[in-house]
NUMAR-416355 format. One record per residue: residue number from 1; residue in one letter; x, y, z of N, C-alpha, C, CB in turn. Coordinates in Angstrom, 1 decimal, decimal comma. Glycine has a CB too. Layout:
<mibas>
num:residuo:nx:ny:nz:cax:cay:caz:cx:cy:cz:cbx:cby:cbz
NUM:A:X:Y:Z:X:Y:Z:X:Y:Z:X:Y:Z
...
</mibas>
This chain:
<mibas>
num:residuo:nx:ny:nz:cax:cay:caz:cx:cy:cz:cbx:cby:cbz
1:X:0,8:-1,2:0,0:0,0:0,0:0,0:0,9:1,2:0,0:-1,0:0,0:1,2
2:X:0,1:2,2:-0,9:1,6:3,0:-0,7:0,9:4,4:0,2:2,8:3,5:-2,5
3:X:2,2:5,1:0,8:2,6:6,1:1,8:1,4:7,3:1,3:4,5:6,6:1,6
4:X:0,4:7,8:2,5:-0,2:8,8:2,1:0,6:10,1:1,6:-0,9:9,1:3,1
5:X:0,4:10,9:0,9:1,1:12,3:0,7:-0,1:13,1:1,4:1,4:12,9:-1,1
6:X:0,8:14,3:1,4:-0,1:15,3:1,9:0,1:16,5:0,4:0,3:16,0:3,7
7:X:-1,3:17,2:0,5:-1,2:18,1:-0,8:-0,5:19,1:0,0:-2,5:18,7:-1,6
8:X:-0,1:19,8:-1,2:0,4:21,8:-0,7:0,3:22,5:-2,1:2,6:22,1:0,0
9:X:0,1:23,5:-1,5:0,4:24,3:-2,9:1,4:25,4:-2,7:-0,8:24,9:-3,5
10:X:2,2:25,8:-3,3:3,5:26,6:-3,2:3,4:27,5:-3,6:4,6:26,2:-3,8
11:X:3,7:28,3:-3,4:3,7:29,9:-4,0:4,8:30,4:-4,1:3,0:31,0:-3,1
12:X:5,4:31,9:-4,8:6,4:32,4:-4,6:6,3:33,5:-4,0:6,9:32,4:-5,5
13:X:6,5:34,3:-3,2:7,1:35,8:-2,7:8,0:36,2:-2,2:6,5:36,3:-2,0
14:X:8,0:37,4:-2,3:8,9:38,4:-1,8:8,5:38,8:-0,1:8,7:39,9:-3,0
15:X:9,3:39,3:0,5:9,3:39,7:2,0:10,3:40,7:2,3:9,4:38,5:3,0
16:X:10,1:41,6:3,2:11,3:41,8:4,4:11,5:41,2:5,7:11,3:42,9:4,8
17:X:11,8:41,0:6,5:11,6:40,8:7,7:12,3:41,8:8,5:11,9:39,5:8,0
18:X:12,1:42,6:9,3:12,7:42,9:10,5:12,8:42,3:12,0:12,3:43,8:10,6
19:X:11,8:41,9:12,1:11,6:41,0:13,3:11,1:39,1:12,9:10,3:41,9:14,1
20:X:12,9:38,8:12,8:12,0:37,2:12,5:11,7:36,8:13,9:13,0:35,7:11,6
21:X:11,4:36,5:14,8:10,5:36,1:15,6:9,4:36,7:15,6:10,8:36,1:16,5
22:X:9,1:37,6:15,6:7,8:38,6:15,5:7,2:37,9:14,1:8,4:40,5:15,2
23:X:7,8:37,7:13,3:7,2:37,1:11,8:6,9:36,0:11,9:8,0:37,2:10,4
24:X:7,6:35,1:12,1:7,6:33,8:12,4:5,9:33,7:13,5:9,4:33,5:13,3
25:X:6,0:34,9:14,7:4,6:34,1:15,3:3,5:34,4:14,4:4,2:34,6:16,9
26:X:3,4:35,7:13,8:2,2:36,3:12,7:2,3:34,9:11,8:2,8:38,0:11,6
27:X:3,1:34,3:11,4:2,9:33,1:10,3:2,1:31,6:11,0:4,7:32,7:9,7
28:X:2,7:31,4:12,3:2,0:30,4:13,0:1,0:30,8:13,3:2,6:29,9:14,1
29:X:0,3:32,2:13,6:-0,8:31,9:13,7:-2,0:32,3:12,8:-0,9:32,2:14,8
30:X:-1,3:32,4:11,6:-2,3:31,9:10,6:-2,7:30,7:10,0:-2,2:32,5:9,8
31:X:-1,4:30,2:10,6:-1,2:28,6:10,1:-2,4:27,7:11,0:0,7:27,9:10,5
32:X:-2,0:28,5:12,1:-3,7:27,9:13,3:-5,0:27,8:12,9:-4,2:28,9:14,3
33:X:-5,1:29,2:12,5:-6,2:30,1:12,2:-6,9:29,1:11,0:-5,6:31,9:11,8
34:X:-6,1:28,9:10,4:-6,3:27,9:9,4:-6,4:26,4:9,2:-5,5:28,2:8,8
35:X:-5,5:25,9:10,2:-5,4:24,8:10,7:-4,5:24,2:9,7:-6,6:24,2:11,0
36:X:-3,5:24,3:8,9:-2,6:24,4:8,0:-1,0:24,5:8,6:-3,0:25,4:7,2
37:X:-0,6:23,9:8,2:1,0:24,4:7,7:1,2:25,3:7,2:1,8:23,7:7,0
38:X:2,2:26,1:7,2:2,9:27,5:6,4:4,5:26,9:6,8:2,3:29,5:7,1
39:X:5,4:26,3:5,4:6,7:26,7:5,5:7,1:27,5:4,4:7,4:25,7:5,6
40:X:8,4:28,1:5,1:9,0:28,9:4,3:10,4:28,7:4,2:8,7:30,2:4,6
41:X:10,5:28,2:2,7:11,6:28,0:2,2:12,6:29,4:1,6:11,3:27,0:1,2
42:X:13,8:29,4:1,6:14,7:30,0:1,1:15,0:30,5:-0,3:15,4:29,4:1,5
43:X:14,2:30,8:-1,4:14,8:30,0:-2,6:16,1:30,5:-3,0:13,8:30,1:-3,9
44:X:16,7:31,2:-2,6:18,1:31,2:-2,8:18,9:30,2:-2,9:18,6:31,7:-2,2
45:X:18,5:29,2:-1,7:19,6:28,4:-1,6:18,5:26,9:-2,1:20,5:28,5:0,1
46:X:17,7:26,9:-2,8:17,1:25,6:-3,4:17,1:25,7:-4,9:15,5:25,2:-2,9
47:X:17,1:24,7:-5,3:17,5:24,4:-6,7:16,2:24,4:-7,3:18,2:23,0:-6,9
48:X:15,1:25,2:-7,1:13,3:25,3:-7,8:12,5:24,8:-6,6:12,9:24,1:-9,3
49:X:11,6:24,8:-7,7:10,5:23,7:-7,2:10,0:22,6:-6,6:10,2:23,4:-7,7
50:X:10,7:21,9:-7,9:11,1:20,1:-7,8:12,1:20,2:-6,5:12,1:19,3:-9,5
51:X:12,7:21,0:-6,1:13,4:21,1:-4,8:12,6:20,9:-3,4:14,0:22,4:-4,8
52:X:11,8:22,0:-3,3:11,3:22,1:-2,4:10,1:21,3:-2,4:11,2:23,2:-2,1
53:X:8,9:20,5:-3,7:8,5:19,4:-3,4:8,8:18,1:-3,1:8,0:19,3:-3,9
54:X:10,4:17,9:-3,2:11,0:16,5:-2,8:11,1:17,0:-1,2:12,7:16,1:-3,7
55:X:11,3:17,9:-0,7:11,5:18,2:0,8:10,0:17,7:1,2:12,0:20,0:1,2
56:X:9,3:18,3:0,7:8,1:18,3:1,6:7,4:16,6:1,4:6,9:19,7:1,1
57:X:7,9:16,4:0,4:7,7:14,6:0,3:8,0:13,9:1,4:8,7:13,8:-0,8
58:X:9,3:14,0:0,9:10,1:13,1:2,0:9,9:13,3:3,8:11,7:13,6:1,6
59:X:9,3:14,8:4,0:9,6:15,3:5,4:7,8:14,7:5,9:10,1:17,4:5,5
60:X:6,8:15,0:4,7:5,7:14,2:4,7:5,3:12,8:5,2:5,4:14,3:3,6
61:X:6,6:12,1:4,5:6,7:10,7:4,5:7,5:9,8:5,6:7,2:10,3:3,3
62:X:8,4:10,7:6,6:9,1:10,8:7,8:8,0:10,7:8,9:9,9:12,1:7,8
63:X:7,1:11,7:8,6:6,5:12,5:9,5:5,4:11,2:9,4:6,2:14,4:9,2
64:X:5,1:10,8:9,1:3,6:9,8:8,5:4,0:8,5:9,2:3,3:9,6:6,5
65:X:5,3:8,1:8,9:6,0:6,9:9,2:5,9:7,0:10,7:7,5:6,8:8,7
66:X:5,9:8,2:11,2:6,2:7,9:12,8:8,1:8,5:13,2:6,0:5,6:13,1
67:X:8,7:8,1:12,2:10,2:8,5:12,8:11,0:9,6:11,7:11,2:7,0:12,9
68:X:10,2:10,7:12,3:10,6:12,2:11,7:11,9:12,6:12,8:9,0:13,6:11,9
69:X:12,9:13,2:12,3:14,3:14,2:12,9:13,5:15,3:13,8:15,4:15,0:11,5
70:X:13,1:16,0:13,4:12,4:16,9:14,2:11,0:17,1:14,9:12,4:17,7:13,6
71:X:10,9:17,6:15,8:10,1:17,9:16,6:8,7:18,8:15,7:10,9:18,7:17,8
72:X:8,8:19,2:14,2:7,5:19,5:13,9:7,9:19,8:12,4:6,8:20,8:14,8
73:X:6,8:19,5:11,7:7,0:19,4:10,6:7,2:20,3:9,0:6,4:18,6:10,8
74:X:7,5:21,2:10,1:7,8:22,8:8,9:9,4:22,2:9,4:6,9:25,2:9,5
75:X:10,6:22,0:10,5:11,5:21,8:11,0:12,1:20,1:9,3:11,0:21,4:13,0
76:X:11,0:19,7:10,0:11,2:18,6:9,3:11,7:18,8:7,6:9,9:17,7:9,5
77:X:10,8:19,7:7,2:10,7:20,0:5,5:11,8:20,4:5,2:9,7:21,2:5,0
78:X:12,5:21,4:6,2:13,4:22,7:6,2:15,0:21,3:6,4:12,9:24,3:8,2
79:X:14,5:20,3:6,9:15,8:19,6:7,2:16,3:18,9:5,2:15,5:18,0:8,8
80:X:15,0:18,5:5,2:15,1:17,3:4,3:15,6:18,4:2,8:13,3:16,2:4,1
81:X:15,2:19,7:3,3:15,7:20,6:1,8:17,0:20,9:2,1:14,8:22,3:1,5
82:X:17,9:21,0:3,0:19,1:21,4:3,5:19,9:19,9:3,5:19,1:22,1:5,0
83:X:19,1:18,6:3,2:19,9:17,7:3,2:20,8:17,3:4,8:20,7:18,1:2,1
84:X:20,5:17,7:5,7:21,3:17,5:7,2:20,4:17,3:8,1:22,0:18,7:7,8
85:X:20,6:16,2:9,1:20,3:16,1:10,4:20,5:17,3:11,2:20,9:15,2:10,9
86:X:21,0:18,8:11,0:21,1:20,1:11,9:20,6:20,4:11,6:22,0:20,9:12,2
87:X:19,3:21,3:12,8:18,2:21,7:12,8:19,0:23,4:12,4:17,4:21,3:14,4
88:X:20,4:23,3:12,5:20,9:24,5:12,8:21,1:24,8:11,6:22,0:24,7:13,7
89:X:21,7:24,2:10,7:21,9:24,5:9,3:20,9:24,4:8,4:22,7:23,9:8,7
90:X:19,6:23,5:9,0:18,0:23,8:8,1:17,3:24,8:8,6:16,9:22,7:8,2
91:X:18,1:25,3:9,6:17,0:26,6:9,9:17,8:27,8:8,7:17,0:27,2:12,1
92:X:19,0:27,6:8,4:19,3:28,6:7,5:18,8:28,9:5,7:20,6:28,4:7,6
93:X:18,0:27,8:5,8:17,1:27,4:4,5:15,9:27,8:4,7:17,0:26,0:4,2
94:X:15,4:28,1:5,8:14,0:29,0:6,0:14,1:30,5:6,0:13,3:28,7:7,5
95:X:13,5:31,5:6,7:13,7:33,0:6,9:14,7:33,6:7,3:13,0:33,4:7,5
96:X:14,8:34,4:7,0:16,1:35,5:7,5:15,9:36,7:7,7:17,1:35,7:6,6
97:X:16,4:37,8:8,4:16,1:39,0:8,9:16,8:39,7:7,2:16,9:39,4:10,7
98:X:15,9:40,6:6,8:15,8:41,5:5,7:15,4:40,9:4,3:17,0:42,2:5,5
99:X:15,8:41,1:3,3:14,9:40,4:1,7:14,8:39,5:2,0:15,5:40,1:0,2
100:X:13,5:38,6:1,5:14,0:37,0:1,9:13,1:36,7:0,2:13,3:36,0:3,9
101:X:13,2:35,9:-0,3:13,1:35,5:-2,3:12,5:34,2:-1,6:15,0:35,2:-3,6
102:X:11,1:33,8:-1,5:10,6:32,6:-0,9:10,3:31,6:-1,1:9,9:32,5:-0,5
103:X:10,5:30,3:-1,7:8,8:29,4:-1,5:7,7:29,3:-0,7:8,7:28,4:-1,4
104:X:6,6:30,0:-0,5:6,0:29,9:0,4:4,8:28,3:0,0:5,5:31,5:0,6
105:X:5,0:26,9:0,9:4,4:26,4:0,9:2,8:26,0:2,2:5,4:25,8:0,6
106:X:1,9:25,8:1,8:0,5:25,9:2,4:0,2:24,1:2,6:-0,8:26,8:1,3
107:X:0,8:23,5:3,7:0,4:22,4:3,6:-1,0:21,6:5,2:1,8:21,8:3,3
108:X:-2,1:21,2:4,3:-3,0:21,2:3,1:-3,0:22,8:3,0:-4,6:20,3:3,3
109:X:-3,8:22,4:1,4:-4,1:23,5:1,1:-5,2:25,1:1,5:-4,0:23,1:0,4
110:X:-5,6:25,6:2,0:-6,4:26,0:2,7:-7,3:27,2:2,2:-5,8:26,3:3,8
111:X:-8,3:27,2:1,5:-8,8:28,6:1,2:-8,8:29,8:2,2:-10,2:28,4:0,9
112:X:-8,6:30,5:1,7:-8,8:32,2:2,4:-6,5:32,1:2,9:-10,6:32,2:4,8
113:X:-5,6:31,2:3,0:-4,6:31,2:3,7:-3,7:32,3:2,8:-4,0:29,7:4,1
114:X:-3,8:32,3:1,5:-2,8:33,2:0,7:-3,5:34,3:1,2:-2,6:33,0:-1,0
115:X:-4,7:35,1:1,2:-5,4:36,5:1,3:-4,8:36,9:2,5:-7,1:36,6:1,3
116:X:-4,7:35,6:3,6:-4,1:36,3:4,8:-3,0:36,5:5,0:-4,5:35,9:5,8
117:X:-2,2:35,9:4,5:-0,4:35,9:3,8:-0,7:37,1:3,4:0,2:34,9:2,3
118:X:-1,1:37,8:2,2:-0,9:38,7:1,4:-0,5:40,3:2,5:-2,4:38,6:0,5
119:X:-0,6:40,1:3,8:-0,4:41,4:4,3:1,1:41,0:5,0:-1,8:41,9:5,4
120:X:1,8:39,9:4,7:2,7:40,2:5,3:3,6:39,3:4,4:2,5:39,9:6,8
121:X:3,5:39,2:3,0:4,3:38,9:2,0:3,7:39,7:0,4:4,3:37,2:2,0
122:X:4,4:39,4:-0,3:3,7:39,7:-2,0:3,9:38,4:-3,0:4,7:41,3:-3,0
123:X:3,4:38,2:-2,9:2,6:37,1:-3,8:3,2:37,4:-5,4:0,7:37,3:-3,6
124:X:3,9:36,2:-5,8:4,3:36,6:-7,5:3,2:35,8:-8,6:6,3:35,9:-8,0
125:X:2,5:35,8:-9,3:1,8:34,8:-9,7:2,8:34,0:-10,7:0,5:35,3:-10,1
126:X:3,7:34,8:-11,7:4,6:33,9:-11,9:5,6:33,3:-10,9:5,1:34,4:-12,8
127:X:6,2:32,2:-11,7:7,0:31,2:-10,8:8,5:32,0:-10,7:7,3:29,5:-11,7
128:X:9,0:31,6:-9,5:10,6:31,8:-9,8:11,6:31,6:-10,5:11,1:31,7:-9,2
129:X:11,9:32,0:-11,4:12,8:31,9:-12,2:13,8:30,4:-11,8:13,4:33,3:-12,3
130:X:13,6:29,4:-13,0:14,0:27,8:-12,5:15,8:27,5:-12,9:12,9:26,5:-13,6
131:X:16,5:28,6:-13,6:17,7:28,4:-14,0:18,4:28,8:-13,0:18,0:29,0:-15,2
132:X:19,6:28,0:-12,9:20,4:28,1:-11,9:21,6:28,8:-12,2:20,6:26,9:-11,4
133:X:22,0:30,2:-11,7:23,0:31,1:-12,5:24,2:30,6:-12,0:22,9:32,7:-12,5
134:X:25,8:30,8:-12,5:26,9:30,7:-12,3:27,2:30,8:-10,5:27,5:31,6:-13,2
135:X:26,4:32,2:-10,4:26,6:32,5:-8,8:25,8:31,4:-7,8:26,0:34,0:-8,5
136:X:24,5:31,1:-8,2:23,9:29,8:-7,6:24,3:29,0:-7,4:23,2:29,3:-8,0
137:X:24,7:28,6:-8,5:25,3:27,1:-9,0:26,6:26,9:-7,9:25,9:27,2:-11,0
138:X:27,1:27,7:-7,8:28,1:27,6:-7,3:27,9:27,4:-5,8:28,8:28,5:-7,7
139:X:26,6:28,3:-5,3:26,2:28,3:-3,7:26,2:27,2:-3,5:24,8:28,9:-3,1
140:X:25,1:26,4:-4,1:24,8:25,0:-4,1:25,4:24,3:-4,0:24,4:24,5:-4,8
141:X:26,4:24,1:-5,2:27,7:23,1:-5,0:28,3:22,8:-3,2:29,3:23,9:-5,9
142:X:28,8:24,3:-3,1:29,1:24,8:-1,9:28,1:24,0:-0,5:29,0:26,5:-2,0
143:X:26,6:24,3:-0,8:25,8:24,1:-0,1:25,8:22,6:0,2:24,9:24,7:-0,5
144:X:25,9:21,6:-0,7:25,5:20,5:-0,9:26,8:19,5:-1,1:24,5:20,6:-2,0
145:X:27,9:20,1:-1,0:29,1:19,7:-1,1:28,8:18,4:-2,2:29,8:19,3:0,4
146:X:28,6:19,3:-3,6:28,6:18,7:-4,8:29,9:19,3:-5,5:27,2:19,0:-5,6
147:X:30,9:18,4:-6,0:31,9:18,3:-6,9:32,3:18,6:-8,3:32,0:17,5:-7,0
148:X:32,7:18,9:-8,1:33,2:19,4:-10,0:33,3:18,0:-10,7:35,1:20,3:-10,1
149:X:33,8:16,9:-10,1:34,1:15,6:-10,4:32,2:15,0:-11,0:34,9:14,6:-8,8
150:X:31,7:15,4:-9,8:30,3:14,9:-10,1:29,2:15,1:-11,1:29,9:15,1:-9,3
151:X:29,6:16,8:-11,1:29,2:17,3:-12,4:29,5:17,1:-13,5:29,2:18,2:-12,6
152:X:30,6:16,4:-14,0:31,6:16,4:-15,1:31,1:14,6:-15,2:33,7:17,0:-14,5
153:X:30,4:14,1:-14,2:30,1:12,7:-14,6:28,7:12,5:-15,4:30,0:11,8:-13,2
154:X:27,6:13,4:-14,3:26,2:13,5:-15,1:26,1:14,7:-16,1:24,9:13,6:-14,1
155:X:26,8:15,8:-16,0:26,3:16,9:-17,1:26,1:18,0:-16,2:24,9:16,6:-18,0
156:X:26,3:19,1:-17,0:26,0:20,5:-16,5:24,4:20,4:-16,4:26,7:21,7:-17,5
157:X:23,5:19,6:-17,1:22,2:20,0:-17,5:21,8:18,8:-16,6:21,7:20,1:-19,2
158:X:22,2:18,5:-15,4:21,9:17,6:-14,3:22,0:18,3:-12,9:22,8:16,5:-14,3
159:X:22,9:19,1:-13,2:23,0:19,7:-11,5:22,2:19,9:-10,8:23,5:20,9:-11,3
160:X:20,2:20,0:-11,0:19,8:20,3:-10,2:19,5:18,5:-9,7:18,9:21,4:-10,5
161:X:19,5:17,5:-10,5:19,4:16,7:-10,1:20,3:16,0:-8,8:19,3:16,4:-11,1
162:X:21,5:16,5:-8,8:22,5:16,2:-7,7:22,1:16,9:-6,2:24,1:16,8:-8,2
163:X:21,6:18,1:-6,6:21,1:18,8:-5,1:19,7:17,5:-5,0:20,4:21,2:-5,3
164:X:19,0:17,6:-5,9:17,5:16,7:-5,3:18,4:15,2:-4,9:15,8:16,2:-7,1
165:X:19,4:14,8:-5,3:19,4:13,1:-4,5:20,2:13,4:-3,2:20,5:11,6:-5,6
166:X:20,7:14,5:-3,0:21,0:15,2:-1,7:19,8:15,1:-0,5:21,3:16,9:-2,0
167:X:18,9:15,7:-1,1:17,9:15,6:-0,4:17,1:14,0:0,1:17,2:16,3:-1,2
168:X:17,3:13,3:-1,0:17,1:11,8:-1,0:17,6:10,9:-0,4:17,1:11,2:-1,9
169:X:19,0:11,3:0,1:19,9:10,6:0,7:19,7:10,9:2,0:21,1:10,7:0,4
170:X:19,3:12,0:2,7:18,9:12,5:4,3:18,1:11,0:4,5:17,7:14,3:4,6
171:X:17,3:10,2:3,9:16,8:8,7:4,5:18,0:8,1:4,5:15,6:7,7:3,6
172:X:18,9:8,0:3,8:19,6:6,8:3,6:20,8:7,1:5,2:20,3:6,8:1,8
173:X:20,9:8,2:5,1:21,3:8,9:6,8:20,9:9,1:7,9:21,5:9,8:7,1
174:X:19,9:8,1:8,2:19,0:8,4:9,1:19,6:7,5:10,1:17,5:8,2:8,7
</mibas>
């Protein structure tokens, strides 16, 4: 039988933050209010989409199993996208004090939860731009301690694929 998923739907926006704790509780308690999840990914440091839906897969499928790394499961998402057991280095894949370039994910999905977002993010209706530039590319590597060797095995027009089995391997590290 296979593993329930849970839906989400993802959004992109823009933010500032001055007060991430202050933001952080405005976000939980719409996430209440709603009875929903709200995470917020980084997209700076994720490789798209397909990035941040393999996180929420996998952190879905942790969390469902019974034997999730973290204590809640926006923690959980935030790990499986950073690829680490450190809560400390997946928390650097969520918000940050000033610009922050988002995925904002809604899991389930909740009517009325973007309108109430909307006062404390901007909403892009296009996607974020999915190419990964020289400067990225390079974060990532960095981020994900991906190789020049490794790239030079599957192709330049794979790299994002090396960050996603990054992500796929946090099971195999468990």
């Amino acid at each position: 039988m296979a593993e329930p998923e849970i839906a989400c739907e993802v959004y992109w926006a823009v933010f500032t933050i001055d007060d991430k704790i202050g933001f952080l509780n405005e976000i939980r308690e719409i996430a209440d209010e709603f009875e929903t999840h709200i995470i917020l990914f980084d997209a700076d440091r994720l490789a798209g989409r397909d990035h941040v839906e393999a996180a929420l897969r996998h952190a879905w499928r942790s969390w469902t199993r019974g034997d999730p790394i973290a204590n809640s499961i926006e923690m959980e998402a935030l790990l499986y996208a950073a690829g680490t057991r450190q809560c400390q280095v997946a928390s650097s894949f969520g918000i940050h004090p000033g610009e922050n370039r988002s995925y904002v994910a809604v899991c389930p999905p909740a009517p009325g939860v973007q309108g109430r977002l909307a006062g404390l993010v901007t909403f892009f209706d296009d996607d974020l731009e999915e190419e990964i530039d020289p400067v990225k590319r390079a974060r990532l590597a960095d981020l994900f301690s991906i190789t020049p060797e490794e790239v030079a095995v599957v192709g330049e027009g794979r790299f994002r694929d090396l960050v996603l089995e990054r992500v796929a391997l946090l099971d195999v590290y468990r």
